[in-house]
C-alpha positions in Angstrom: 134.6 23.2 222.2 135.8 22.6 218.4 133.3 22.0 216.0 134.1 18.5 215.1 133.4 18.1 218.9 130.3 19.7 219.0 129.0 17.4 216.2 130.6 14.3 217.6 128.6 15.1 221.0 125.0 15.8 218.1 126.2 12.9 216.5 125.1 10.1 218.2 121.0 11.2 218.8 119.1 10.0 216.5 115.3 10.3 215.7 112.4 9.0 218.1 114.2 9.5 221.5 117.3 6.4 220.4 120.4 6.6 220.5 121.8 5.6 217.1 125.3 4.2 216.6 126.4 3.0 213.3 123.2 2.1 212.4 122.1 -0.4 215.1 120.4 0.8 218.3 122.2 0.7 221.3 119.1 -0.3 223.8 119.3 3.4 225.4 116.4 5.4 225.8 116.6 8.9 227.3 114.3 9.9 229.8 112.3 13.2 229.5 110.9 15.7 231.9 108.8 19.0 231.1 108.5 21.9 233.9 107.2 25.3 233.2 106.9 27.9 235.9 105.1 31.7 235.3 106.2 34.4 237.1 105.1 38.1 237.6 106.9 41.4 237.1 106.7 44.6 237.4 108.6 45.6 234.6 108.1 46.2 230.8 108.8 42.8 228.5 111.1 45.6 226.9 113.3 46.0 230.4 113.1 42.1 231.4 113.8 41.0 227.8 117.4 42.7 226.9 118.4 41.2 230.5 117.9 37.3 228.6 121.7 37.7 227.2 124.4 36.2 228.0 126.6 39.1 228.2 123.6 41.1 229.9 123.3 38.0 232.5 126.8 39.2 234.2 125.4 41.8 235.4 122.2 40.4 237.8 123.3 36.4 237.5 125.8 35.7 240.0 128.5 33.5 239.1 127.5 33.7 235.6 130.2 32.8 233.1 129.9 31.9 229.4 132.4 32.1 226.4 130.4 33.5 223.2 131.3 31.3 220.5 129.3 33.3 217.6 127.1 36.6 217.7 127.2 38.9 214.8 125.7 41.6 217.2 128.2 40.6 220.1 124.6 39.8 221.9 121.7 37.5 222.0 120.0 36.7 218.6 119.1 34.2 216.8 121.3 31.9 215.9 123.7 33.0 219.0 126.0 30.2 220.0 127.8 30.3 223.7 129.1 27.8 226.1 129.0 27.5 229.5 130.3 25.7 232.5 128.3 22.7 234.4 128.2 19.9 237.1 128.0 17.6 233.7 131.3 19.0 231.7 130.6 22.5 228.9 126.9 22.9 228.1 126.3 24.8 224.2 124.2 26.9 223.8 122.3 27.8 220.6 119.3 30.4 220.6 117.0 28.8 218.1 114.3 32.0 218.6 114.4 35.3 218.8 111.4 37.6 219.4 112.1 40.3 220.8 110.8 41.7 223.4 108.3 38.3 223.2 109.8 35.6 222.8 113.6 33.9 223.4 114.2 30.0 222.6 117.4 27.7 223.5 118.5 24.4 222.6 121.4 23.6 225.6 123.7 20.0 224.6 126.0 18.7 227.0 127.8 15.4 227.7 124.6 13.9 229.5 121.7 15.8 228.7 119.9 17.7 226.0 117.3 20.7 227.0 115.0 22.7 225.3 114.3 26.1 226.8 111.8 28.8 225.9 111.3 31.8 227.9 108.2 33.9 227.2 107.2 37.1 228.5 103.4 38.2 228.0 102.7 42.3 228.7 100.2 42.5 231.6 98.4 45.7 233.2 101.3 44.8 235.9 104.3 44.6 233.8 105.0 41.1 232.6 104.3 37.6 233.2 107.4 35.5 232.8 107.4 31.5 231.7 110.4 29.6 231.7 109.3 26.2 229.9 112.1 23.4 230.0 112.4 20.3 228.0 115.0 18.2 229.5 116.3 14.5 228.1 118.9 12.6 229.3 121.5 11.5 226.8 122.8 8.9 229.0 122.3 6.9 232.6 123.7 9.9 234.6 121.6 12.5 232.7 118.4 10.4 233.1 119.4 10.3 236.5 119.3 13.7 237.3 115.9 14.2 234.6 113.8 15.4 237.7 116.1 17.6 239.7 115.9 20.2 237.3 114.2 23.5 237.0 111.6 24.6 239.0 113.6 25.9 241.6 116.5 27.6 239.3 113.4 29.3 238.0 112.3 30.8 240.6 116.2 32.3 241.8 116.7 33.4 238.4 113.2 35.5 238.6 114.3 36.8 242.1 117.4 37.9 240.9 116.3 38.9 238.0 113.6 41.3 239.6 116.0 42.3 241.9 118.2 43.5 239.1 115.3 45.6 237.6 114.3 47.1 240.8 118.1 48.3 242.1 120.3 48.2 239.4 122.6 45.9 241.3 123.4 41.9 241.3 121.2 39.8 244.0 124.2 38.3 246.0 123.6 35.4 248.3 122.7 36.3 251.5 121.1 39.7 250.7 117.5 40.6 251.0 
């Protein structure tokens, strides 16, 4: 995605939830949904931490694909930007925080909806306990649509897989274990 499209795409949000064209409000409202889910591991926030990368992500994501449009480290930090494939057309990417091995925050924009995602990771006695908190508006009548049918259970396949990863060394496929 070019810049100029990328801003055209930003453009149109304005403040309090509208949509803003011109000047003059368009009548839409986006919809908004929360989910957070915790998860435990039984690995160091150091180990599951440098896995939340998108170039670290092809090796226990499956299917994962991204195009990394700016990364002075060639990695995840702050101020990252990558794309990505979706149902909904190229979702952007922009990691917003970076706390390593605490903290890691992303604002994801696509044609239809907007989502705010921070993923902490808290040492326990047991390794780490893992939340994945989503903020998800629609941008438009499909997005709202789909508000709802979000997270919860990518959550919980990303942890698998991700746990996987950490105890093998190898990509969770479907259909294994």
């Amino acid at each position: 995605m070019k810049r100029s499209e990328f801003l055209a795409t930003l453009g149109g949000i304005g403040f309090a939830g509208t949509i803003v064209d011109g000047g003059s409000t368009t009548g839409f409202r986006g919809a908004r949904a929360r989910t957070e889910s915790t998860h435990e591991l039984n690995f160091p926030p150091e180990a599951v931490f440098s896995l939340l990368c998108p170039v670290r992500e092809y090796d226990w994501v499956e299917g994962w694909s991204c195009t990394m449009i700016f990364s002075q480290s060639g990695v995840a930090e702050e101020n990252c930007i990558f794309q990505t494939s979706s149902p909904h057309g190229v979702s952007t990417w922009y990691v917003t925080r970076y706390d390593a091995p605490n903290k890691i925050g992303f604002i994801v924009v696509n044609p239809v909806m907007a989502t705010r995602l921070d993923v902490n990771l808290q040492r326990t006695t047991a390794g780490t306990s893992l939340t994945w908190t989503h903020i998800f508006t629609g941008l438009s009548d499909q997005g709202n649509a789909h508000i709802n049918d979000r997270a919860p259970d990518r959550n919980r396949k990303l942890t698998e897989q991700l746990e996987y990863y950490l105890r093998t060394g190898k990509m969770l496929r479907s259909g294994t274990e």
